[in-house]
C-alpha positions, -999 to 999 in steps of 0.1 A, spaced: 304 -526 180 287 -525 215 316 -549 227 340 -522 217 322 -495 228 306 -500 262 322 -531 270 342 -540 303 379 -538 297 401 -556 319 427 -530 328 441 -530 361 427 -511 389 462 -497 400 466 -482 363 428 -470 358 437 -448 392 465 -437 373 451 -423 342 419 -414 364 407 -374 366 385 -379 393 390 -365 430 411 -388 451 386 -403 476 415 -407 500 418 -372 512 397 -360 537 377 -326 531 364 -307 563 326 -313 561 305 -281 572 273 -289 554 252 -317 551 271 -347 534 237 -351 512 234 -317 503 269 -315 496 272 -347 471 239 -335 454 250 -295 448 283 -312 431 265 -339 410 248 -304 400 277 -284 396 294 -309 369 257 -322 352 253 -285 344 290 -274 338 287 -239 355 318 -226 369 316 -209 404 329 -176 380 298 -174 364 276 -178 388 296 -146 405 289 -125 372 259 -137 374 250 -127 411 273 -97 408 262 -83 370 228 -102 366 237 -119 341 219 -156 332 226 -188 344 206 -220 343 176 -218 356 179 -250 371 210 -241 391 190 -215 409 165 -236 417 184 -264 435 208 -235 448 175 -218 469 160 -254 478 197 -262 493 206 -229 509 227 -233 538 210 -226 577 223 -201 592 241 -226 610 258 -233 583 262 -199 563 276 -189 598 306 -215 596 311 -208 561 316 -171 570 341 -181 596 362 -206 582 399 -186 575 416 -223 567 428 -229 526 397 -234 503 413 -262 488 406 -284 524 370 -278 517 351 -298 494 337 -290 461 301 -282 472 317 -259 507 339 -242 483 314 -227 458 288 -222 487 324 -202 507 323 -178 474 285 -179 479 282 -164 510 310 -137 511 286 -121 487 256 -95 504 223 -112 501 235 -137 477 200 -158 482 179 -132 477 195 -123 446 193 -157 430 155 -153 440 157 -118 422 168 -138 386 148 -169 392 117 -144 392 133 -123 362 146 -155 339 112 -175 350 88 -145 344 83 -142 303 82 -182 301 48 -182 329 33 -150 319 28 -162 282 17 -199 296 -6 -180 318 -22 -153 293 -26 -188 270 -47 -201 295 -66 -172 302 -70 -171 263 -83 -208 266 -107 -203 294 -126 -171 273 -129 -186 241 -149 -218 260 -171 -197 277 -179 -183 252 -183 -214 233 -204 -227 255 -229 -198 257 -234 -195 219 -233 -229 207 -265 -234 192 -262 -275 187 -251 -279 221 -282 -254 234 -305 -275 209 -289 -308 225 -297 -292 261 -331 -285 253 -338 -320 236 -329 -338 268 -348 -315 291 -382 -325 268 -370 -364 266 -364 -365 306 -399 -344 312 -418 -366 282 -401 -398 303 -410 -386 337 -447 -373 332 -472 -375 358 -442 -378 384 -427 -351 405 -401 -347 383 -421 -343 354 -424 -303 339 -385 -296 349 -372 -261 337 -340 -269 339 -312 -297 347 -276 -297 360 -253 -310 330 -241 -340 354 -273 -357 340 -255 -356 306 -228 -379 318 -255 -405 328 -277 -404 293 -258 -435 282 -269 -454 314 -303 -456 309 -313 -486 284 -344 -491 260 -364 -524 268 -339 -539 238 -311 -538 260 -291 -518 234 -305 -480 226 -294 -453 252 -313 -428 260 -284 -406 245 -294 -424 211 -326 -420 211 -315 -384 218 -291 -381 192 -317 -403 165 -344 -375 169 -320 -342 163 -301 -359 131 -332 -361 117 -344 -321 127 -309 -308 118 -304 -332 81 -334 -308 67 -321 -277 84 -292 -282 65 -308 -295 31 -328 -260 31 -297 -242 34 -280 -259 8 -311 -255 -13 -313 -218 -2 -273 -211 -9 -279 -232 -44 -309 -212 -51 -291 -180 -46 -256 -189 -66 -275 -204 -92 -301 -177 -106 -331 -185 -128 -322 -225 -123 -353 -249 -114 -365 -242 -77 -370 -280 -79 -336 -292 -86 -323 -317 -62 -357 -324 -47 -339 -364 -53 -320 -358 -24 -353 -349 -4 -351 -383 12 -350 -393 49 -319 -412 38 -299 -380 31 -318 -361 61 -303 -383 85 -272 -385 68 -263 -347 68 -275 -344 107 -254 -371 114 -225 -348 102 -236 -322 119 -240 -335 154 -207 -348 148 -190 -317 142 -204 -307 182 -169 -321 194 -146 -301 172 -170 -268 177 -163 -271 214 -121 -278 207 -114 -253 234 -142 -262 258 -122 -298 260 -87 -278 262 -101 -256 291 -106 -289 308 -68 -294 312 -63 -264 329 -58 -264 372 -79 -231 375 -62 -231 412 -26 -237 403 -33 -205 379 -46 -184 405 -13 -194 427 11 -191 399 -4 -152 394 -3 -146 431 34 -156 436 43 -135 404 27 -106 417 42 -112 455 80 -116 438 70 -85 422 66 -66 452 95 -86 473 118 -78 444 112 -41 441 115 -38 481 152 -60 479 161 -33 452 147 -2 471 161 -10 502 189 -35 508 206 -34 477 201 13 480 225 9 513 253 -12 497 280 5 482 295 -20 455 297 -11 419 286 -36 403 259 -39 372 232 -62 391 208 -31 408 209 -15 374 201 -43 356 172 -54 376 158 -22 377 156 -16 340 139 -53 342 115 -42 366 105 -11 349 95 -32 317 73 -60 335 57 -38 361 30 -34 336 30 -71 324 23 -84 358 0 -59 368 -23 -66 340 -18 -103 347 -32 -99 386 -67 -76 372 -70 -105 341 -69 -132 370 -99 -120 381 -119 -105 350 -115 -144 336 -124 -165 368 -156 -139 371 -162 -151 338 -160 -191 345 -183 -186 375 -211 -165 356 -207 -191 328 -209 -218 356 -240 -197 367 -254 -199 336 -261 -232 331 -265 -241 369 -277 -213 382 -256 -202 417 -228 -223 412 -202 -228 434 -164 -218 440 -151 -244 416 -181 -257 395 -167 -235 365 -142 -252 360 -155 -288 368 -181 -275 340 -154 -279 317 -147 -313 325 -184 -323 323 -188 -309 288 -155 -327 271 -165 -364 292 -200 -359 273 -184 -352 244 -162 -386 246 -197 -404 253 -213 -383 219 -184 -392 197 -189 -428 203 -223 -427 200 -220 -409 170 -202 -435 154 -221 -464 164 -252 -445 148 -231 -442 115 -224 -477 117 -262 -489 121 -270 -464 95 -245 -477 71 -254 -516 80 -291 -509 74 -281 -491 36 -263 -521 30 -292 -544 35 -317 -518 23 -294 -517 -12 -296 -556 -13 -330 -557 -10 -338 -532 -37 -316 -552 -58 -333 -587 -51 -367 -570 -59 -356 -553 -88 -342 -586 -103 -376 -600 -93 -392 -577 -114 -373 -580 -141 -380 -621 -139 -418 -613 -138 -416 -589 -167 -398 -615 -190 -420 -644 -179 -452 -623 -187 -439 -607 -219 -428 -643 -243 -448 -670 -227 -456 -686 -262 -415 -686 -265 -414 -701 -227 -439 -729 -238 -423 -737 -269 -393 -744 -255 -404 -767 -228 -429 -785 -252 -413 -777 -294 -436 -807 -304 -466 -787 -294 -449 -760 -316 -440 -782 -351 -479 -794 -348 -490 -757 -350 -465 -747 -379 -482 -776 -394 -521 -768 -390 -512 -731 -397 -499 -747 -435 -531 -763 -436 -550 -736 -432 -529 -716 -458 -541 -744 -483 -575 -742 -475 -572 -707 -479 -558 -710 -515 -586 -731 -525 -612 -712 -513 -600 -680 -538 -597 -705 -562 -633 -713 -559 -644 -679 -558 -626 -674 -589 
C-alpha cells in the first residue's frame, strides 16, 4: 500500500512537465523585492490558500483573514524602496511574480500596513485578554494561598524553631525570621546516619502534631453527628500508629492546597506586563489611525465603520486590563513582602517558583516517609504475630504437661493406671473390713 501510494513512479520527465500545474520556471519574472521574501510570501500565499480578493475585502471591509497571513504580511512589508517601485511599475501584472503581484494590489491601497496592524490588534485582542485575565486570575488566588495556608505557616514556623534549636548559642541562633530559599536547601543537610534530612526530621515532628489535630476533629464531628453515643468510642484508634498516619495525609495534601501557587510559577510576570502595554499602545495607535488618516480619505468602503464599532466595545476591556496590571503585580510584591520583608522588583514572582520546587522536594519526602512507615508496620505486624504464637506455645505447654509426659514416656503412664487399680483394691478391702 505504501508502494502504491508514496512510491516513485517512473514516468518520464518530458510527460510529468506536461501534465504538471506548476509555474513554468523558464520564464523570467521582473524581480522588485527580495528573492527571499518573495519565495517565502508565496510558499505563504498557497500553504494558507487566501486569494489576493480576500485579503482586499478584508483590508477594504474589515473582514477576517488568517491571522497568520497578517503576521508574515507586517514582518515582510516592503521598504519604501520597494513599495516605491511597486507604485511605479505601469508594465502587465502578469510579468511580475506571484509575491510582486499581490504586494502591487497591496500597495495601491491607502495605508494598507497600518490597516493589517488595525485587524491583527482586533482579531488578536479577545484570544490575549482572556489568556491575560487567566493569569491575573492565577496570580490572586496564590497569593492568597500563600497568606492563609495554615500547614504551610505551621511548616514555616517548624523550621524557624528546628534552625534556632540547631543553631543555639551561635549568632544565628534566636532568628525571627528566614528567607524561603532556605526551604530549598532543608534536604541538604544530613543526620549523623547519612540518610534523615533535616526536611524529615521536619516533616516526622508535624505528622505527629497534625495526626491528633485531626483525630479530635473526627472525634468532635462524630461526637456531634452521633448524639448520646459513648464519648469513648473509637478511643482504639488513639494510637501513635493512626496519629502519624492521618498527619501523614495531611502534610501530603500541602501540594494540592497550593495547586495554583505551583501554576503561578509558570507564568513570565514580565512578558504579561509587555503583552498589556502593547495592547493598550495598539489601542491608542489604532484610535489615532481611525481619527485621523482614515477621517481625510474619501472611499466608501465598510472598514472605518467596522473598526469603530470594534473599538467602542473593547475600549472598556483594555482599559480595565492596564489598572488590573497593576492592582495584581502590587499584590505579588506585598505578598513577596510578606514573607521577605522589602522584597525586590521580581522576587514575587521568583516566590512562586521557590514554593512549587519545595513542594517537589515535600512530595518526595512524603513518600519515602510512607514507605518507612509502611516497612516498619510490616515488621511491627510480624513481630506481634511471632510473639503471639509464642504465647500460645507457652500456654499449651503449661496447661497439659501430664498429657506432654505421657506421650514422651506412655510406660511411665501404664505403670500408674496400674498402681491406681491397686489402690482401688485396697480400697475395697478396707470397706470390707469395716463391714
Amino acid at each position: 500500500m505504501i508502494e502504491s501510494l508514496f512510491g516513485c513512479t517512473n514516468q518520464n520527465k518530458n510527460d510529468r512537465k506536461k501534465g504538471s500545474v506548476n509555474i513554468d520556471t523558464s520564464v523570467h519574472y521582473i524581480r522588485i523585492i527580495d528573492p527571499r521574501k518573495a519565495q517565502n510570501l508565496s510558499i505563504l500565499l498557497r500553504a494558507l490558500n487566501v486569494t489576493t480578493e480576500e485579503v482586499v475585502d478584508a483590508l477594504t471591509e474589515g473582514n477576517e483573514i488568517p491571522v497568520e497571513l497578517i503576521q508574515t504580511l507586517l514582518k515582510m512589508a516592503p521598504t519604501e524602496d520597494e513599495e516605491l517601485k511597486l507604485r511605479l511599475f505601469t508594465g502587465q501584472l502578469t510579468e511580475l511574480g506571484p509575491a510582486e503581484r499581490f504586494l502591487k494590489v497591496l500597495v495601491d491601497i491607502p495605508f494598507a500596513f497600518k490597516r493589517l496592524e488595525c485587524l491583527m490588534f482586533k482579531f488578536m485582542l479577545q484570544e490575549e485578554f482572556q489568556s491575560i485575565k487567566d493569569s491575573f486570575s492565577t496570580l490572586e488566588v496564590a497569593c492568597n494561598e500563600l497568606r492563609k495556608s495554615r500547614l504551610f505557616l505551621k511548616l514555616l514556623e517548624a523550621v524557624l524553631k528546628t534552625g534556632n534549636r540547631m543553631n543555639s548559642g551561635t549568632y544565628r541562633g534566636g532568628a525571627q525570621a528566614f528567607r524561603l530559599d532556605t526551604l530549598l536547601k532543608l534536604s541538604d543537610v544530613k543526620g549523623t546516619d547519612g540518610k534523615t534530612t533535616l526536611l524529615h526530621f521536619v516533616v516526622q515532628e508535624i505528622i505527629r502534631s497534625e495526626g491528633i489535630r485531626s483525630a479530635r476533629s473526627e472525634r468532635e464531628s462524630r461526637s456531634v453527628s452521633t448524639v448520646g453515643s459513648d464519648s469513648d468510642e473509637g478511643s482504639g484508634e488513639d494510637t501513635e500508629e493512626h496519629y502519624r498516619s492521618l498527619g501523614l495525609e495531611v502534610v501530603s495534601s500541602l501540594s494540592s492546597e497550593l495547586s495554583e501557587v505551583k501554576k503561578a510559577a509558570l507564568i513570565d510576570g514580565d512578558a504579561i506586563s509587555k503583552a498589556v502595554a502593547k495592547l493598550g499602545h495598539s489601542l491608542v495607535k489604532t484610535q489615532e489611525f481611525i481619527n485621523t488618516e482614515m477621517k481625510d480619505i474619501e472611499e466608501e468602503s465598510g472598514f472605518r465603520p467596522s473598526m469603530e464599532a470594534f473599538m467602542e466595545g473593547v475600549r472598556g476591556e483594555v482599559t480595565w486590563l492596564l489598572e488590573e496590571e497593576k492592582r495584581i503585580m502590587a499584590l505579588v510584591k506585598s505578598t513577596a513582602d510578606y514573607f521577605h520583608g522589602n522584597a525586590g522588583k521580581d522576587e514575587g514572582l521568583r516566590l512562586f517558583l521557590i514554593v512549587r520546587d519545595f513542594l517537589i522536594i515535600l512530595d518526595k519526602v512524603c513518600k519515602e516517609v510512607r514507605e518507612t512507615t509502611i516497612r516498619l508496620s510490616k515488621a511491627a505486624s510480624k513481630n506481634k504475630e511471632a510473639e503471639a504464637a509464642t504465647a500460645t506455645e507457652d500456654s499449651r505447654s503449661h496447661q497439659k504437661p501430664r498429657d506432654f509426659h505421657r506421650k514422651l514416656f506412655p510406660a511411665i503412664a501404664e505403670r500408674r493406671m496400674d498402681y491406681s487399680d491397686d489402690d482401688d483394691d485396697d480400697d475395697d478391702d478396707d470397706v470390707d473390713r469395716k463391714d
